[in-house]
C-alpha positions as CSV (number, residue, x, y, z in Angstrom):
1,X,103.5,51.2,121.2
2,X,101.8,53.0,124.4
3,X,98.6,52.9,125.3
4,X,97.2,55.9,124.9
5,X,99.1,56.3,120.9
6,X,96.4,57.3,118.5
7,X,98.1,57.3,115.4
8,X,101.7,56.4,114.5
9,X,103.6,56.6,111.4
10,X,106.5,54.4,110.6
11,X,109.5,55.0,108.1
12,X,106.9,57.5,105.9
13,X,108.4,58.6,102.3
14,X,106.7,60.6,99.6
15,X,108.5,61.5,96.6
16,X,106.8,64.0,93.5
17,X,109.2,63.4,91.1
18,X,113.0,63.5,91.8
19,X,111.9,65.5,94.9
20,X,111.5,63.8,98.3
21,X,108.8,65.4,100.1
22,X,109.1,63.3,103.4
23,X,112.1,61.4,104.1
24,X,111.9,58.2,106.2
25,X,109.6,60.0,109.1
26,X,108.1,58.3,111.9
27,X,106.3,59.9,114.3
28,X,103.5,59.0,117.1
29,X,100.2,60.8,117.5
30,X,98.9,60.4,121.3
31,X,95.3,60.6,122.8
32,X,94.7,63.6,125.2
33,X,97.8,65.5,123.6
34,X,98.0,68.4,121.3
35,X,101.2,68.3,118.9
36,X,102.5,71.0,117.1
37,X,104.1,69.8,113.4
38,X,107.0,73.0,113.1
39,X,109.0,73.4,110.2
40,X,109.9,75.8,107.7
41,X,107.8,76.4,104.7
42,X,108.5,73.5,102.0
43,X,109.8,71.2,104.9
44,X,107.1,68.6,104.4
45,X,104.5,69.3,107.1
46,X,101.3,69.6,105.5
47,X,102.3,66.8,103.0
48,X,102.7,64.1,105.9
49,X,99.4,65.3,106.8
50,X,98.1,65.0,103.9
51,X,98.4,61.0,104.1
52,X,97.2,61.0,107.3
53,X,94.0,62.5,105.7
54,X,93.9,60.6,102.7
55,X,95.0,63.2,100.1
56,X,98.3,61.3,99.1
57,X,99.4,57.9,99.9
58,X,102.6,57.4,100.6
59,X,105.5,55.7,98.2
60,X,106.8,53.9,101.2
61,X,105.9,53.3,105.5
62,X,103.2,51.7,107.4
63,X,100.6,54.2,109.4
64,X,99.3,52.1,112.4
65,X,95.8,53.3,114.3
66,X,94.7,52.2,117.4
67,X,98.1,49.9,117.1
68,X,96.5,48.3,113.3
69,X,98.4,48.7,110.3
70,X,95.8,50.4,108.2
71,X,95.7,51.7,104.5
72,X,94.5,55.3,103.6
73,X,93.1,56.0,100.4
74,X,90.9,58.6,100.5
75,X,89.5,61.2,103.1
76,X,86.6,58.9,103.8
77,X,88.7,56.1,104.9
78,X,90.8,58.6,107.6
79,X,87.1,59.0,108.6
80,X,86.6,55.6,109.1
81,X,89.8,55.8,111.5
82,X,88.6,58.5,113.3
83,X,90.9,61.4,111.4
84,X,90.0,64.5,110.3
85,X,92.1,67.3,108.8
86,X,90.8,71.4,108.8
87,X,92.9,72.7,105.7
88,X,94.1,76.2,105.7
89,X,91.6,76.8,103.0
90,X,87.9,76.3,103.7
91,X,86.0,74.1,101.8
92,X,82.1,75.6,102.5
93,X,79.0,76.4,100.4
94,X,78.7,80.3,100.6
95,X,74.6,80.0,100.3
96,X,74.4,76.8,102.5
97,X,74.0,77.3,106.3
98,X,76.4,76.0,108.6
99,X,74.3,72.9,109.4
100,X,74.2,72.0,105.8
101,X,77.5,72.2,104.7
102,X,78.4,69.9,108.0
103,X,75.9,67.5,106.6
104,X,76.9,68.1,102.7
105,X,78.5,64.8,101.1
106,X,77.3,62.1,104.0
107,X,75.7,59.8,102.0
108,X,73.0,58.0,104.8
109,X,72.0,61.3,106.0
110,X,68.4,62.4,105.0
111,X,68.5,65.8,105.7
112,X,66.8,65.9,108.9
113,X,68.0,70.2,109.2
114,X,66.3,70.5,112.3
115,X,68.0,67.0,114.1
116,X,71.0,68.3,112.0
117,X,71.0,71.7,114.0
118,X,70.4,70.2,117.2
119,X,73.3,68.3,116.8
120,X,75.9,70.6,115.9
121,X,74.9,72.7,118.6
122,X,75.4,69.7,121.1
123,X,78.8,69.9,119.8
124,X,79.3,73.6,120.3
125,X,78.0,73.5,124.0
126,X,80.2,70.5,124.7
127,X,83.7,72.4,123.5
128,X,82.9,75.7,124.1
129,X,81.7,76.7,119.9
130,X,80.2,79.7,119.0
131,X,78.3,79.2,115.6
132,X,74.6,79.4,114.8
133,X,73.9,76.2,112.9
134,X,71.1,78.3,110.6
135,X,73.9,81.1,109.6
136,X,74.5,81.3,106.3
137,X,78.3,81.1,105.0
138,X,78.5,84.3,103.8
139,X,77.8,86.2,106.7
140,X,80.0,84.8,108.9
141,X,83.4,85.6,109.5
142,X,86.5,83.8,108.9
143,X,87.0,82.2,112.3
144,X,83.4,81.7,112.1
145,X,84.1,79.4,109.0
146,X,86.9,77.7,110.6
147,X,84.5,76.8,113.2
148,X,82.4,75.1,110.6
149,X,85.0,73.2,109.4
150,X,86.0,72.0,112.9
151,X,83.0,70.9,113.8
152,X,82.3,68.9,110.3
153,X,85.0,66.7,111.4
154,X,83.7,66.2,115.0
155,X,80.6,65.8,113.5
156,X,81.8,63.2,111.4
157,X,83.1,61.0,114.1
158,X,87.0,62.1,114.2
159,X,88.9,61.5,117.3
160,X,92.1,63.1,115.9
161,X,92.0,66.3,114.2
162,X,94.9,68.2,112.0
163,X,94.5,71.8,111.6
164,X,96.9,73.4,109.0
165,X,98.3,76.7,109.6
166,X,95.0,77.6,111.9
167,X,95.7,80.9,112.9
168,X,97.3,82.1,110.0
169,X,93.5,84.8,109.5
170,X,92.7,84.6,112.9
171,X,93.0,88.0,115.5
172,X,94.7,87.7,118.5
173,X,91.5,87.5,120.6
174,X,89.9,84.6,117.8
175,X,93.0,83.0,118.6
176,X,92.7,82.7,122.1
177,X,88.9,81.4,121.6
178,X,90.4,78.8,118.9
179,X,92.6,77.5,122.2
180,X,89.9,77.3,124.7
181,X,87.9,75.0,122.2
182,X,91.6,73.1,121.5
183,X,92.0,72.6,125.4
184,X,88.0,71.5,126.0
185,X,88.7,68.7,123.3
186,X,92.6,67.8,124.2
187,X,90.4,67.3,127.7
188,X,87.9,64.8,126.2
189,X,90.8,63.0,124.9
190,X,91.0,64.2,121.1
191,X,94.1,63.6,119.4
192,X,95.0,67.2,117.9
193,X,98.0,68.1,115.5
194,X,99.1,71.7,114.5
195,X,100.5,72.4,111.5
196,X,102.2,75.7,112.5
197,X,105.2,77.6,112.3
198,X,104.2,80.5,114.7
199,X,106.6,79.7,117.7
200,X,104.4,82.0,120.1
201,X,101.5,79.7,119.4
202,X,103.2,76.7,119.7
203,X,104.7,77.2,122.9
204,X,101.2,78.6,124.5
205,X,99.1,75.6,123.2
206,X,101.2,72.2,122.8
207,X,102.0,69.5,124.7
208,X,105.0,68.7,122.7
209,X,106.8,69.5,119.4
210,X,107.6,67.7,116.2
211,X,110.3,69.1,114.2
212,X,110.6,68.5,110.2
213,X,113.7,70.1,108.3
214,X,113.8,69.6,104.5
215,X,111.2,66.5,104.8
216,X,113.5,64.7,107.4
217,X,112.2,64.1,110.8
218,X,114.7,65.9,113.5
219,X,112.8,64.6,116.6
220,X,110.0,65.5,119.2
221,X,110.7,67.2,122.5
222,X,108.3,68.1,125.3
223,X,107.2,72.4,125.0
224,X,107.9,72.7,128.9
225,X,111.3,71.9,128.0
226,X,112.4,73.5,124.8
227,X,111.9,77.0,123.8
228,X,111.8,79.2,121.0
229,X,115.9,79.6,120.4
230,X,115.9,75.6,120.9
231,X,112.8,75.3,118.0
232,X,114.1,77.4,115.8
233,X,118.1,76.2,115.5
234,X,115.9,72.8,115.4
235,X,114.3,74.1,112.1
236,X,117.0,75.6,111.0
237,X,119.9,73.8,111.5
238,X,121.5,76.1,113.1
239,X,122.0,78.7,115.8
240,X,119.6,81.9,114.5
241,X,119.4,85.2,116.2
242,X,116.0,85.7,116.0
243,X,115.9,89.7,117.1
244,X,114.5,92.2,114.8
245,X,116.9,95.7,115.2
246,X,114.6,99.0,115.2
247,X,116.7,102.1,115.4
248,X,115.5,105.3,115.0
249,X,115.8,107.7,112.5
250,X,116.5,111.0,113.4
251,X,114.3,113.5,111.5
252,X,111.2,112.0,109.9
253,X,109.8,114.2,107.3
254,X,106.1,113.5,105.5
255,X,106.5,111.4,102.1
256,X,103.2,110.4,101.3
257,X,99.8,112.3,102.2
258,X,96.9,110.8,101.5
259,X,93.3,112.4,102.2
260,X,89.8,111.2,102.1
261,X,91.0,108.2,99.7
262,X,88.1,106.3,98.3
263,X,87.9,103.3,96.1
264,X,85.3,100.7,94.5
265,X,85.7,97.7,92.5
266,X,83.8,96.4,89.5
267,X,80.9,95.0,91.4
268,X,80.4,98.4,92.9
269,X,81.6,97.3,96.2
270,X,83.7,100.0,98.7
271,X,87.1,98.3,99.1
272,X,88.4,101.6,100.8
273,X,86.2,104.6,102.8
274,X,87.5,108.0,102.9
275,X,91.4,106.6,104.2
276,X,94.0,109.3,105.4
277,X,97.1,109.1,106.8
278,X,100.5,110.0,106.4
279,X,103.6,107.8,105.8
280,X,107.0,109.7,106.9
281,X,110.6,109.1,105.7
282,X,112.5,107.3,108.0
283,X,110.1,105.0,109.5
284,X,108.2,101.5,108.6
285,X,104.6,102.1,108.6
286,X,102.9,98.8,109.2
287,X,99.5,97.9,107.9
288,X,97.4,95.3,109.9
289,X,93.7,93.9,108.8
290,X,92.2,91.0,108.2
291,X,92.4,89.7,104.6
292,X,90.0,91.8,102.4
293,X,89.8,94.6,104.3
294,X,91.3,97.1,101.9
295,X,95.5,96.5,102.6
296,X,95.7,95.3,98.5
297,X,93.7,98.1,96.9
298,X,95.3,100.4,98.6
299,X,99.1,99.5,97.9
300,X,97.7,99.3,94.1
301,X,95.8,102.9,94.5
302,X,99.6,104.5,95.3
303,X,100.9,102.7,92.8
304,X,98.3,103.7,89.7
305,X,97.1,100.1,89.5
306,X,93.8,100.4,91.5
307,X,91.0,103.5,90.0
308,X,90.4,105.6,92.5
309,X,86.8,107.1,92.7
310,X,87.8,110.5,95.6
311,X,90.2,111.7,97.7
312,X,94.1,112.2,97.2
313,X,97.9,111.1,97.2
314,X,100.0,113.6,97.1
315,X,103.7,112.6,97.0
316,X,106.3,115.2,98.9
317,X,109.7,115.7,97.0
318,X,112.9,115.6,99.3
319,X,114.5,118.4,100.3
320,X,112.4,120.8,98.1
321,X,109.1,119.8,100.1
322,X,107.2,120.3,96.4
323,X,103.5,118.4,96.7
324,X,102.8,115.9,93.7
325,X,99.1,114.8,93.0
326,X,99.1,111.0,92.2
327,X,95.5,110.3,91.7
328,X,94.7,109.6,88.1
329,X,98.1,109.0,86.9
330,X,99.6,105.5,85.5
331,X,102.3,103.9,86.7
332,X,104.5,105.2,84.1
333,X,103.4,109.0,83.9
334,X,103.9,108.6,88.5
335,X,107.7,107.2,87.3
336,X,108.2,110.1,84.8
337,X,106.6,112.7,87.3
338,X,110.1,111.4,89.3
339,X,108.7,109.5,92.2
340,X,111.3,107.5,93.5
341,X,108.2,104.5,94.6
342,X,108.5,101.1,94.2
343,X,106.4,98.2,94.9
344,X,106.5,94.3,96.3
345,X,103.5,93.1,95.1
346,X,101.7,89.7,97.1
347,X,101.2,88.5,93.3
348,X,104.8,87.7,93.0
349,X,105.3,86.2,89.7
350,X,101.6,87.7,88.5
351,X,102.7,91.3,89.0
352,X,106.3,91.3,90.4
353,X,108.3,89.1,88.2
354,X,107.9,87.0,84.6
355,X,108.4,83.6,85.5
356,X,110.2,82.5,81.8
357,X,112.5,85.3,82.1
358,X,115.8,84.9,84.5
359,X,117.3,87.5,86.6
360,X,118.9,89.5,84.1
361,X,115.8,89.9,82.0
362,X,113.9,90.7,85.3
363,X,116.5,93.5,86.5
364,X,115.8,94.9,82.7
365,X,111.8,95.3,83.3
366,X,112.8,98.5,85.8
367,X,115.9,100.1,83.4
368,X,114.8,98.9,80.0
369,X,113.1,102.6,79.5
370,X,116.7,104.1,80.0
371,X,118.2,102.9,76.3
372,X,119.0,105.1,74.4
373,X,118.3,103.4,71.3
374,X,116.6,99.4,70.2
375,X,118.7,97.8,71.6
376,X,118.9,96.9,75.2
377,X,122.0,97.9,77.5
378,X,122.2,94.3,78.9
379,X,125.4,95.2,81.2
380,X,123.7,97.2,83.9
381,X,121.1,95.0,84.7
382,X,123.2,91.9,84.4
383,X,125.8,93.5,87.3
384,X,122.7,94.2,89.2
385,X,121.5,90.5,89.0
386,X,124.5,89.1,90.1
387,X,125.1,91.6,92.6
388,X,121.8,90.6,94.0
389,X,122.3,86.6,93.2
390,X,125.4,87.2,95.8
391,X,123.9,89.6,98.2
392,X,120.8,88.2,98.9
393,X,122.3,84.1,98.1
394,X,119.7,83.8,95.5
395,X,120.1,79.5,94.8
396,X,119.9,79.5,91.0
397,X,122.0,77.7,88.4
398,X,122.9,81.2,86.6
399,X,121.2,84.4,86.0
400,X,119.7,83.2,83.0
401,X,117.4,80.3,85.0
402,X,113.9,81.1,84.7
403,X,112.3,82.6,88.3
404,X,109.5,80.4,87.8
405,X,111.5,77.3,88.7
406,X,113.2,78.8,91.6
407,X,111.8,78.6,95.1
408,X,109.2,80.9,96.4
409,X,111.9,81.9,99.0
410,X,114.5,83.3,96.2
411,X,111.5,84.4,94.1
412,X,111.0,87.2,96.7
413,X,114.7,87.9,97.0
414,X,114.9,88.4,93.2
415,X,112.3,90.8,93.4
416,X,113.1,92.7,96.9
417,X,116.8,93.3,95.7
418,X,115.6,94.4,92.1
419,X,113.1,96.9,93.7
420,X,115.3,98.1,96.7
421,X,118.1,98.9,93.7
422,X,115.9,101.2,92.0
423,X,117.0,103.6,95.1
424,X,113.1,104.5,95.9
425,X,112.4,107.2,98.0
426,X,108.5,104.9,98.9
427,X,109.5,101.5,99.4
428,X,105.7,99.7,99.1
429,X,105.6,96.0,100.4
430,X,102.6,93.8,100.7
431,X,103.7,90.0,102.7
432,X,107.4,90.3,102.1
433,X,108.1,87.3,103.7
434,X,105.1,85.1,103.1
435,X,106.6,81.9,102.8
436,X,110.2,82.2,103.5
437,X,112.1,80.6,105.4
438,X,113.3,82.4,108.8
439,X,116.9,83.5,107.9
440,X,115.4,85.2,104.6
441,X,112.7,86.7,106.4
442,X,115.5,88.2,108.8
443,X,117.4,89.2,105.5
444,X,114.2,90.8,104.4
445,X,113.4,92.6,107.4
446,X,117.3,94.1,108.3
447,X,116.9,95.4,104.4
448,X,113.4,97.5,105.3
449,X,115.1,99.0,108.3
450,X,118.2,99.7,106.0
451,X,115.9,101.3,104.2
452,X,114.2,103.2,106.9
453,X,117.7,103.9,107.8
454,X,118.5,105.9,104.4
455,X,115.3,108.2,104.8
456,X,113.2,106.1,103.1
457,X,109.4,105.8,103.6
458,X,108.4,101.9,103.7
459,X,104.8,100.6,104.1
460,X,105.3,97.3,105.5
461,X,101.6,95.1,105.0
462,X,102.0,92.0,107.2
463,X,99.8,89.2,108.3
464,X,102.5,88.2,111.8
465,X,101.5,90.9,114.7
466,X,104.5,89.9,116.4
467,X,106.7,91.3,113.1
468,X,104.6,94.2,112.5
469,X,105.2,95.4,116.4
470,X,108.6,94.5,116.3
471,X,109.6,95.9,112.8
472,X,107.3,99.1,112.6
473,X,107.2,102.6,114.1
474,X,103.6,102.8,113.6
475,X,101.0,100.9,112.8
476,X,97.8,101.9,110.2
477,X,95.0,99.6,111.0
478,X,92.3,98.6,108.6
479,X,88.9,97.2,109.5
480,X,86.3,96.4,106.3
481,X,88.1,99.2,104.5
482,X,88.2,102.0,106.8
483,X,91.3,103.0,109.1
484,X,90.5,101.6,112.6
485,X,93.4,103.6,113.9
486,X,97.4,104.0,113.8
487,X,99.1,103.1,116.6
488,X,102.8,103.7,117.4
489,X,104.5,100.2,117.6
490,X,106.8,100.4,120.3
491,X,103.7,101.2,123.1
492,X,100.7,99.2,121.5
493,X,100.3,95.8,122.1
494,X,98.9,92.5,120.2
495,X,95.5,92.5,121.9
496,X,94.7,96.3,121.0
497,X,95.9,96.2,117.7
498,X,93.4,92.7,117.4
499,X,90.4,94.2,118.5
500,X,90.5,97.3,115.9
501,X,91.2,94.9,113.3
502,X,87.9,93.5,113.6
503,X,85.7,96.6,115.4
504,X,86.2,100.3,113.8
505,X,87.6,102.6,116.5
506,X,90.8,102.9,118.3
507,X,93.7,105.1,119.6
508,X,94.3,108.2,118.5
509,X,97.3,108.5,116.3
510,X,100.7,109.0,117.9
């Protein structure tokens, strides 16, 4: 083993069941180095982390530190070894500060706050932080909480950190401050793993790349000699064309007008302030925003899910150019009105799908109103499945298998195809393609632009700027609830669209 190896795992399996989550991996951690972990969702990344960090054990393997064969059992025993893991969900005290929730759980600490704070902001000032140790939690923003997190571990002693998925929240520009911080500790000879599967980042902040395929381990190769064809037919399998086609369509007529929309949930919070815009046939309006800035309610206000407390949607017939008021109406008085909308909710088996019901059953929630007596007209919506089962290469034992047990990847197919059959004339998505695989998310997006392509109005939300630039013809940005600007796609660029998701004020529409 080389000198400067922090960690290594040898011949690492975890099974949950019948299914093998990691397959035989062995893999070396090194001093001074930053690693990305890339793989495909489900391909066992963040579960051969999670042994590292003491979450799971593993059935069978040997992890060596500092070249010791050591045992992990628990979180506080990878602390012991110097190994600390940022999960992609935080796990802070809203009404601490930041000092005490670094200090929360160490038993020999006596609470010192003051010691405390001049401590964490040693840290800071040595790798470049920016937190106020006395901030509370819930006035800080997300990258601000990731900070906290970080700096718990260093706090805590860790020498090799693990950061899961760390820019899935973050803006382009928090990004770029998350690397600065990643570089200052690679420099003071931190071990650092990232969980990723954002090729961009990976090839701007690693030393080298692991690859993981279906919980196997397909091998490590150094990022100034790969790139991001090479990573991805690693991840794959497979060659992949990894371009995203964006023709135009010809005449773009308004679909959807909505004025001074306004909205307020139960707590009497403003999750949207006096939003207008206009989304045209025959284009892909993005949305971009940090999560819980509005993008949900306002997919749910279209749809008659969300009350709305002012303003107006007024939906614009084809050809006849006659003006439809949506505010007020249910979902199933907007559907007899004959809007052609349909909706790909993020809540996929909560609001999309039933999860005990197959395909068949599913198909029937969107025709079931079109019997003509009790009893249900099972053919149409059993052609439909397995037209979609075919189309879209849903894996599932038959028609009849309940979504539920499918994977989240096919999930998302089921429901795309289902909704994209209905013929809609608004085509509302919100994460299509969180948490497939690359050649479904491809699938996904060449259906949007076929879409697009029919004359079609589709409001894409996304969390990926790289998609939402490359997919869209104009972007709608959202900032705490209010639109930040909208931006035409093909002329913006990452770092614009990033600052007026987190600071009101922006380009003029185009």
């Amino acid at each position: 083993m080389q000198d400067n190896s922090a960690i290594e795992l040898r011949g690492i399996t975890k099974r949950f069941g019948k299914v093998v989550a990691n397959d035989s991996i062995s893999l070396n951690i090194r001093k001074g180095e930053i690693l990305s972990l890339l793989g495909e969702n489900g391909s066992g990344k963040t579960t051969l982390m999670n042994m590292l960090s003491g979450i799971y054990q593993p059935d069978e393997g040997e992890i060596y530190a500092e070249g010791k064969r050591v045992t992990i059992r628990s979180p506080k025993d990878a602390y012991s070894f110097g190994i600390g893991m940022i999960h992609q969900h935080y796990h802070l005290v809203d009404v601490f500060t930041a000092a005490q929730n670094i200090i929360l759980g160490l038993e020999d600490e006596k609470m010192d706050i003051s010691k405390t704070n001049e401590e964490v902001k040693k840290i800071c000032d040595k790798y470049g932080f920016d937190i106020n140790p006395e901030m509370k939690v819930y006035d800080m923003s997300v990258s601000q909480k990731q900070t906290v997190e970080i700096v718990k571990v260093l706090y805590r002693g860790a020498d090799i950190l693990i950061l899961d998925e760390p820019t899935a929240v973050l803006t382009p520009q928090e990004t770029d401050k998350l690397f600065a911080v990643l570089r200052n500790m690679k420099a003071d000879g931190k071990a650092i793993v990232i969980i990723t599967h954002k090729l961009a980042e990976v090839m701007a902040i690693s030393d080298n790349v692991a690859v993981l395929r279906k919980g196997k381990y397909i091998g490590t190769v150094k990022t100034c000699e790969t790139n991001p064809q090479k990573l991805t037919d690693m991840m794959v399998g497979h060659a992949v064309t990894l371009n995203i086609d964006r023709p135009k369509y010809d005449n773009p007529q308004p679909r959807i007008e909505i004025k001074g929309l306004t909205c307020v949930d139960a707590e009497g919070i403003t999750k949207l302030d006096d939003v207008s815009f206009t989304a045209n046939g025959g284009e892909i309006l993005g949305v971009a925003a940090i999560a819980g800035s509005g993008q949900k309610e306002l997919l749910e206000c279209m749809t008659g899910l969300y009350p709305i407390k002012s303003g107006s949607i007024e939906y614009i017939v084809p050809e006849s150019g006659e003006r439809k008021e949506l505010v007020g109406l249910a979902p199933m008085k907007i559907r007899q009105l004959g809007v052609g909308m349909a909706f790909v909710p993020e809540d996929r088996l909560g609001m999309g799908l039933v999860g005990s019901m197959g395909m068949t059953n599913n198909m029937m929630l969107r025709s079931w109103k079109n019997g003509k007596s009790i009893f249900f007209n099972r053919k149409n919506p059993e052609e439909l499945a397995k037209r979609i089962w075919n189309d879209l290469e849903v894996v599932t034992p038959s028609t009849e298998f309940p979504v539920r047990r499918m994977s989240g990847g096919n999930i998302q197919k089921v429901l795309v195809g289902r909704e994209i059959a209905s013929e809609p004339n608004v085509l509302l998505t919100a994460y299509a393609v969180r948490g497939l695989d690359i050649n479904t998310s491809y699938a996904i997006y060449n259906l949007l632009t076929e879409q697009k392509m029919k004359g079609v109005a589709v409001i894409y939300v996304g969390e990926e700027l790289d998609v939402l630039l490359e997919l869209c013809d104009r972007i709608l940005v959202l900032c705490g609830g209010k639109v930040s600007g909208i931006v035409d796609a093909r002329t913006t660029t990452k770092e614009e669209v990033g600052l007026m998701m987190t600071s009101l004020g922006g380009k003029e529409e185009k």
